[in-house]
Every structure is written in structure tokens, then in C-alpha cells.
N, C-alpha and C positions, 0 to 999 in steps of 0.2 A: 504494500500500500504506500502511493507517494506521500512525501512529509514534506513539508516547506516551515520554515524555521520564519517568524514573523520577528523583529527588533526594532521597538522605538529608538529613535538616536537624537543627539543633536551634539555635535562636537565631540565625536566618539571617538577621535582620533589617539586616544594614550591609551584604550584599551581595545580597540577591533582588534588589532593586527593579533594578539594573543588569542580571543574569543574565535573567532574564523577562525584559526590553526584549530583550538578544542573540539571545537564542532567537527573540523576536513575529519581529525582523527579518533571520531566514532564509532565502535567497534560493534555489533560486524558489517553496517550499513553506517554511513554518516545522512547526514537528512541530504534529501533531492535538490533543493533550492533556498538560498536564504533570502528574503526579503527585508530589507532594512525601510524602515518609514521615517523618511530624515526633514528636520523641523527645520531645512534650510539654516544648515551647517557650514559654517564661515572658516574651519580649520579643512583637515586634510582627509574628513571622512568619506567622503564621495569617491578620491580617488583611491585609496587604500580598497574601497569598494569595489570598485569596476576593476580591479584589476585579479579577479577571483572571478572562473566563466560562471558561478552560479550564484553568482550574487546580483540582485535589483536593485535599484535606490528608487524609491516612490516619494517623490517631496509631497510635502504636506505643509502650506501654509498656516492654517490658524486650528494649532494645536489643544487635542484634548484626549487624556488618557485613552478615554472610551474611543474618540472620533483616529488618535489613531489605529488601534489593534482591529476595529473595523475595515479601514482602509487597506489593510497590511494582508486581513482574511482574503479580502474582496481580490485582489489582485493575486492572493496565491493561486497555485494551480493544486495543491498539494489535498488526499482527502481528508488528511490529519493535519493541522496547526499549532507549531510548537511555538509558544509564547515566551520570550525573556526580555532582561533589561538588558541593556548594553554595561550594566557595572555587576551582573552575574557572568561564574566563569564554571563550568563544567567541573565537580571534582575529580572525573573519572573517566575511561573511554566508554564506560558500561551507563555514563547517567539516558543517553537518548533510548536504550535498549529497555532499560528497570522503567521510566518514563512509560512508554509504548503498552507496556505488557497488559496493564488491567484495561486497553482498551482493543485487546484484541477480542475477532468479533463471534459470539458464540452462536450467530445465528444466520444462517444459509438457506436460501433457499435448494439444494440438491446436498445439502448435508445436515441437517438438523443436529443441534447438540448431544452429546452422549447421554448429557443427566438426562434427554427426556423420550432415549430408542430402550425397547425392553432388552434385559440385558445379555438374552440370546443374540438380540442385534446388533450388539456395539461391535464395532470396526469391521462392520461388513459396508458395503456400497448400499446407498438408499439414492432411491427417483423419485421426485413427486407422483409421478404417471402410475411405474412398476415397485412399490415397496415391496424388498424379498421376502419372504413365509413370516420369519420371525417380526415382520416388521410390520402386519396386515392391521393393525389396528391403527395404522397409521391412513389417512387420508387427505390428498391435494387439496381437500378443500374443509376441512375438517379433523385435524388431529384430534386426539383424545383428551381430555381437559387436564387428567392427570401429567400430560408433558406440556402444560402450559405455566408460564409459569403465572402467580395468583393475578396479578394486574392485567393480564389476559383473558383470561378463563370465562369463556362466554361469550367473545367478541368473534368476528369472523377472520378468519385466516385464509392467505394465500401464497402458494410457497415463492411465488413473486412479489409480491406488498406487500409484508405481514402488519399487521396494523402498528398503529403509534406505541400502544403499550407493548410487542413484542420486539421493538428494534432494540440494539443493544444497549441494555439500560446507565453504562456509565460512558457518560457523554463527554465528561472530563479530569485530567488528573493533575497534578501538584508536586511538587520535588518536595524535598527535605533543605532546607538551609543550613547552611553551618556558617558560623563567623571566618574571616579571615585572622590570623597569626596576632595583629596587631586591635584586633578589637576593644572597645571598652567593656568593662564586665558589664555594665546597664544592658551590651547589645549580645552579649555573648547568654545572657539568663535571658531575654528577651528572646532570640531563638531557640535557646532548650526549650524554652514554655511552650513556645508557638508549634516548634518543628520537631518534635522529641525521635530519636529510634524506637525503633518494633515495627512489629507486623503493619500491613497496609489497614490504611483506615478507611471505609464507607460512608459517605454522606447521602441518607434519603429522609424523607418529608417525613416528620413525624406523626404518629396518630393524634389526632384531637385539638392540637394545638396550631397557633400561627407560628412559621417560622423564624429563628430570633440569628444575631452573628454566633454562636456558639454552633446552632446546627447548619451554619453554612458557610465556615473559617475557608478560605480559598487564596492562592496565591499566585500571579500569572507575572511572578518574577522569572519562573519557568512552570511553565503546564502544557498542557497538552490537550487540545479538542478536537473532537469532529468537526470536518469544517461547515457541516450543511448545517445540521445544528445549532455551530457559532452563529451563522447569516440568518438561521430563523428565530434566534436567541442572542440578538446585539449586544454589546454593552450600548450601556447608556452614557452617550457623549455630551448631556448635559452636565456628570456628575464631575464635582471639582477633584475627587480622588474619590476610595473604593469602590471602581468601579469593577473589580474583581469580585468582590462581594457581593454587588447585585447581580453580577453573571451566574456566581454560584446559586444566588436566591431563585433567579428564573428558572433556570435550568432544576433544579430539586421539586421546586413547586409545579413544572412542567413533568414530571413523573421519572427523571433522571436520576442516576448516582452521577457524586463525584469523590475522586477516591485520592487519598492523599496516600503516595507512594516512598515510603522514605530510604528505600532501597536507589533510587535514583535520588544524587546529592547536589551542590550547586553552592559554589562559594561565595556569601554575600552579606555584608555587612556595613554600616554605615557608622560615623563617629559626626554625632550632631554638635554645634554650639549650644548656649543654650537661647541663644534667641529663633535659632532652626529648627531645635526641639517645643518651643514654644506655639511655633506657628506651623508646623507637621502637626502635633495634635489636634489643633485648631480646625485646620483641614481635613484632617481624620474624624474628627468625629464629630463635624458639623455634615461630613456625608454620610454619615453611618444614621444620622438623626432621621437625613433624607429617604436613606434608602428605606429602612426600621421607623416609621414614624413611634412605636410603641416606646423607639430608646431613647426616652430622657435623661435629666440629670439624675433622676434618682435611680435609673438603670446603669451610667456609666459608676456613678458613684458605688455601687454592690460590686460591679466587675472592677473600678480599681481598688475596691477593699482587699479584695480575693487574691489579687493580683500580687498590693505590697506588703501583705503578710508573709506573702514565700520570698521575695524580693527581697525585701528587706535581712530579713535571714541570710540569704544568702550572701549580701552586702559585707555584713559581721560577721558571717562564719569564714570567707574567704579573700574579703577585703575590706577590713577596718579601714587603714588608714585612708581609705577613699571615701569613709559612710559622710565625710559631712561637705564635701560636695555633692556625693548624691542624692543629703536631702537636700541640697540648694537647688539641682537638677529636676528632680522628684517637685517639689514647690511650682517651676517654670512648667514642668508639663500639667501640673493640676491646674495650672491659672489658662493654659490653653484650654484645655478641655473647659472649663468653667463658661470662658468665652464663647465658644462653640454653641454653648445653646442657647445664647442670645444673638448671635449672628444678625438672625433675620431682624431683630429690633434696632442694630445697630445702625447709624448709618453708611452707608455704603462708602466714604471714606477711610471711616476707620476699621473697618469690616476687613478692607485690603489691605490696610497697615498689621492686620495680624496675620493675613495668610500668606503661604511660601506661592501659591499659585493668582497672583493677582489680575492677571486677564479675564481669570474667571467673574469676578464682581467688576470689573467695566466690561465686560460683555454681559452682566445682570443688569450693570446702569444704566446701558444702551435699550437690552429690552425691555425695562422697566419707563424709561424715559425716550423714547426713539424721538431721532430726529423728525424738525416738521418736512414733509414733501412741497417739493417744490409748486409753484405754483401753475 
């Protein structure tokens, strides 16, 4: 199955020329085609670019998380879309392969899965038309409900269309993060929390309730989607950031898994100021209010109780002599977050003086206040 590698860029020039060699040498296939969506990049990106035959550059004038990895699908050719940043770097030749795996596909029309042939029939040859002896309860137009699996069961099948709820249920997957060598511990406990080892994990719609960011944590620092999927399940380019989280929300709530794979790894890490950490929360969870209108203050404020209980610990038991800039640290992201859910009261000047992404609020001032038309 072709794979095209999607990458937002803008001035990616101190890290392509690494990231491209990672990716050429991915073992035992590298991806088909990389697509780079470059925000009109004034360094040396473009040609470090084009001088790789599978490499695109797709400019993108007026930049948005969502509006580029849109843009970046659209023009792939690939039926899988491997999503990263351009400041993530491969830990391994195995991460596009561990990536790939939970979206391979268990459902064929001229092969049906094994959980669901009796088990005189497994690995023998199955037809829609001719199912052999063992295989007779099987019908083109009609399987048995017991090899269906339950979000099926009663709908009509066709071993050419099988309906929505029979295509293959995990639509999306997630790498593992780990920090780089020179990380701060804030970032290094921050992805243990987020991105921990073990077995791969499932994300599906739970019963009874609304979906919340706990049952739908997503990261398309590297992932991996279907790409018809992706196109019939956008990100949303209005969102000023998580718009990975509301990918994962559609896609779960549309009857998908997505599965977090931590056997595929990806080195990334960030070392904020603290006026950068200030205005990333700010951003962060004034879209997470968007996406979640249920998450308020009083929702962020449970999750970061939860949060620097362990944190904190961890601060003390492994670095003291750091704890008291981290609560100076600790203080600046609380006073983001705090901000964050007053955004919308704010006004739109100083709305932009807290976030890292300011285009986003004068393209709100603009649609809020549009110019008058000419006469």
C-alpha cells in the first residue's frame, strides 16, 4: 500500500537534510513520497527539497495547523498519510514499519479475516461466488452475523462495499515520543505521562457518555491515517492548535479506532521560555475549550491537579535543585491556562499578546469586523 509522508515546514533548513536521510532509510520499505507543505520558507528549504526525486514542496500561503495537513493529504497520492513535524526525527529504521502495522487491513473482499472463517476454513482460499465446503455458511451477500463483527451485525454486506461499520475500524495511529538527550525534566515527565511504553493502546467511543481529551489523546507529531478517511474527516483549519484532537474526536465519534503504537518511536522535545510556555498553554487550551465545549476551568483545573501531584514528585525525587524554578515555571503555565478561558471576553488585542499563534485573532478581527465593500 502506497504511503506518502505529509510535513509542515517553514524554514526547515537545520533539520530536513537529517529527517529525509531517516525516513530514505526505513526498513524494509521507506515511505513512496514525501510531501512537504512549506509556509513560504525564506532559508534553504525548498532546495534541500527538490533535490530528493520524491520529494514535493506545496506552498501554502496563509497558514493553519489544520489548513495545512489538509492541503498536504489532498495532494498526496499515497493510500496511507504519515503525518510529522519537521522538528520530529525517526528513533529507528523500524518506526514507519511499528507505525503501519495496526492499520493493516483485516478486511477483503476475496479474503475475509480469519477470526471470522470457521476454523476448518482458515488458510484455505475463499471467493465471494465459490466458498469451499468448510466455508458454506458463508455468503456474497450475506455472511453469518457471528463473523460480523458487533457494529455490523444486521447491516447489509457486500464483499465489494462492505458497509461503513465493516471497513477497517482503526482509521488512525500515533508514535511514542521520547525527549531528546538535552531535554528539561518538565519535558522529559511530560512525555513519560503523555507517551509511556507497553502494549499498543485503543481509542473507541465510549458507552453512555460524551467524548472528553482523555478518550481521544492523539498526536500527529507522527501518525499515520487513511487517507480517504482523512478527506472525509478534515481537521479543522479554523482551530488555532489541537487540531489533532479534534481529528481524533471525529474520527472515534464516526465509529473509528485510533490506536496509539509505542513500539514505533520519534525523537521530540521542546525546551520553552517561560513567556513561550505561557502563551502555548494559552493556545492549548483555549482550543481544547473549543473543540470540548464541556472543558472548563473547572475541568482543566481537576486535570492539572492530577497532573502536578505526580509532577511535582517527580520534580523532588529526581530534581531538587530545579523545584523552584519549576514552581516559577509551573505558576506561568497556570496563568496561561487561567487566561485561556477568558479569551473570548478579552479583547482581541490582548487576546494576541498572549498567544504564540497571532494570525489566528487578526484573522478573528477581520471576520468579526470585515472590511466595508467597496462601493
Amino acid at each position: 500500500m502506497k504511503t506518502s509522508v505529509v510535513i509542515p515546514v517553514l524554514n526547515a533548513a537545520g533539520t530536513l537534510p537529517a529527517l529525509l536521510e531517516a525516513l530514505a532509510e526505513q526498513h524494509p520499505l521507506p515511505p513512496d513520497e514525501i510531501v512537504l507543505v512549506d509556509s513560504l520558507s525564506t532559508d534553504d528549504t525548498r532546495r534541500i527539497a527538490l533535490a530528493h526525486t520524491n520529494v514535493r514542496v506545496v506552498p501554502l500561503a496563509r497558514f493553519s495547523h489544520g489548513r495545512a495537513r489538509n492541503l498536504g493529504a489532498r495532494e498526496a497520492t499515497g493510500a496511507i498519510i504519515v503525518l510529522m513535524t519537521q522538528d520530529a526525527m525517526p528513533a529507528d529504521r523500524h518506526w514507519l514499519a511499528e507505525l503501519l502495522a495496526p492499520l493493516a487491513d483485516p478486511w477483503s473482499p476475496t479474503a475475509p479475516p480469519e477470526a471470522c472463517l470457521p476454523m476448518a476454513m482458515a488458510g484455505k482460499p475463499w471467493s465471494p461466488t465459490a466458498p469451499p465446503e468448510a466455508g458454506k455458511p458463508w455468503s456474497p451477500t450475506a455472511p453469518p452475523e457471528a463473523c460480523l463483527p458487533m457494529a455490523m451485525a444486521g447491516k447489509p454486506w457486500s464483499p465489494t462495499a462492505p458497509p461503513e461499520a465493516g471497513k477497517p475500524q482503526v482509521a488512525a495511529v500515533y508514535s511514542r515520543q521520547v525527549p531528546r538527550p538535552d531535554a528539561p525534566p518538565t519535558e522529559k515527565f511530560f512525555l513519560a505521562y503523555h507517551f509511556p511504553p507497553g502494549p499498543p493502546l485503543r481509542r473507541v467511543q465510549p458507552a453512555g457518555r460524551a467524548l472528553t481529551l482523555a478518550d481521544v489523546f492523539f498526536s500527529n507529531v507522527s501518525a499515520a491515517v487513511r487517507r480517504e478517511v482523512l478527506l472525509r474527516h478534515p481537521f479543522d483549519e479554523t482551530l488555532i492548535m489541537s487540531e489533532d484532537q479534534q481529528f481524533a474526536r471525529d474520527l472515534i465519534a464516526a465509529g473509528y479506532a485510533v490506536v496509539y503504537q509505542p513500539a514505533s518511536m520519534v525523537v521530540h522535545s521542546h525546551r520553552y521560555s517561560l513567556g513561550t510556555a505561557f502563551r502555548r498553554y494559552f493556545d492549548s487550551v483555549y482550543s481544547l475549550s473549543v473543540i470540548f465545549p464541556a472543558h472548563d476551568l473547572k475541568v482543566s483545573a481537576a486535570m492539572g491537579r492530577r497532573y502536578l501531584r505526580r509532577e511535582t514528585s517527580y520534580m523532588l525525587r529526581h530534581h531538587p535543585l530545579q523545584f523552584p524554578y519549576y514552581c516559577l515555571y509551573t505558576l506561568v503555565k497556570m496563568a496561561g491556562v487561567l487566561c485561556s478561558h477568558f479569551a473570548d471576553r478579552m479583547p482581541l488585542w490582548l487576546a494576541r499578546a498572549c498567544s504564540l499563534h497571532r494570525y489566528y485573532w487578526e484573522e478573528k478581527a477581520l471576520d468579526e469586523h470585515p472590511p466595508d465593500k467597496p462601493l
